[in-house]
N, C-alpha and C positions, 0 to 999 in steps of 0.2 A: 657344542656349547650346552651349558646347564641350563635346566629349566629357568628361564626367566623369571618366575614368578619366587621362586628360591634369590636370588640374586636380589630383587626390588623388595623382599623380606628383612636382609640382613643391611642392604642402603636404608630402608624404614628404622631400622634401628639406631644406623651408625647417625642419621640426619637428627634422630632424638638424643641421643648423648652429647652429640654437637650445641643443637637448640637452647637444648637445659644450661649448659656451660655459657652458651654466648647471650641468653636472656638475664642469668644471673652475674654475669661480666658486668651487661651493661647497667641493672638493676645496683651496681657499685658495694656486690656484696662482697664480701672481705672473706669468704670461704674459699681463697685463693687456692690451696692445695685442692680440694674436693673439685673444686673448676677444672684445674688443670687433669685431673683423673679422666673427668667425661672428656676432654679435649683427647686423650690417649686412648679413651674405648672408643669413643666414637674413628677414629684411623685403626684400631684394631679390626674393626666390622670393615670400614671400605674395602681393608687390604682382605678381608675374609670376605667380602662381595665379588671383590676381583677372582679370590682363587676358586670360589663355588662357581662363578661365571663360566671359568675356565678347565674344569676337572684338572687344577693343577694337585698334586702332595697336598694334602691337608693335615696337619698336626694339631693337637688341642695345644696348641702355645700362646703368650700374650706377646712375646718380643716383636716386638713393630721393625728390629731390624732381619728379623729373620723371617719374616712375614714376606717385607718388602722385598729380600734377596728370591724366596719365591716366585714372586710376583714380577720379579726381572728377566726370568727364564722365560717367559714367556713373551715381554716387553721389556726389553732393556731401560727406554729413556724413563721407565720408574726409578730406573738405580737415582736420577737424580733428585731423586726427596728422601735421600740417604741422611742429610743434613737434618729434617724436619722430624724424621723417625727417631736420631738419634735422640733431639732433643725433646721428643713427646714419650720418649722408649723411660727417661728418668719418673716420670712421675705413677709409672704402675705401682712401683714396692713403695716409694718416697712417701706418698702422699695413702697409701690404706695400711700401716704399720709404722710402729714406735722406730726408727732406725738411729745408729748411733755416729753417723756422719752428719757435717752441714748441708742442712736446707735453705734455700731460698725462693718459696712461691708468694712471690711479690706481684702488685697488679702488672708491673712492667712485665715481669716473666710470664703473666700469667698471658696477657695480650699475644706476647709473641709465641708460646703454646697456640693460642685461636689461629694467629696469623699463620705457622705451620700444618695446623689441621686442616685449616680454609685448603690450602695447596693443596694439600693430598686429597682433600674431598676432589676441589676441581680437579684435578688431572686425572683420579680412577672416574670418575662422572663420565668424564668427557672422551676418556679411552672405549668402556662400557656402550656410551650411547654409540658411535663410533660403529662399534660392535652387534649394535643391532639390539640392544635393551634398552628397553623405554622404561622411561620412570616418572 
């Protein structure tokens, strides 16, 4: 296992991308897309906490589903927030560049972006502590 202190470095960040998005969620600010972005970094860090945790392949990538598939080889029952990746995976490019397909980062969506993130935080948290890192 990686140094601990590396691990509770990269959770320190993914919990601040988190925070920012779900303080400004519930502050009822209308920066819906910019919200759902921190909801997507912030599961980019957990799942890059898990793979420093683990001396798994690390690749400088943002895909949350390729991230996760990593992070499967190691722990399978992550595969099941395949679901929550895919739909936190759309607001990398969506939401920081002009794109010429439809958007929709509405509070509804932006909620269930929090409500997906929330999972994957608890589930790598709780595999991690599990694991023997304290945070």
């Amino acid at each position: 296992m990686a140094d601990p202190s590396i691990v509770r470095e990269w959770l320190s960040k993914a919990d601040e991308d988190f925070n920012f998005a779900k303080i400004n969620l519930e502050e009822d600010s209308k920066f819906y897309s910019q919200i759902c972005f921190h909801f997507q970094q912030a599961v980019e860090k957990y799942l890059k906490a898990y793979v420093a945790a683990y001396d798994l392949e690390f690749e400088k990538i943002h895909n949350l589903i390729a991230l996760l598939k990593i992070c499967g080889k190691k722990d399978a029952s992550l595969l099941s927030l395949m679901e929550q990746c895919e739909l936190l995976n759309t607001a990398y490019i969506d939401t920081r560049y002009p794109v010429h397909w439809p958007t929709d980062y509405s509070k509804e969506k932006t909620q269930k972006m929090q409500e997906a993130a929330g999972k994957v935080a608890h589930a790598v948290k709780e595999i991690l502590e599990k694991g023997g890192i304290k945070f």
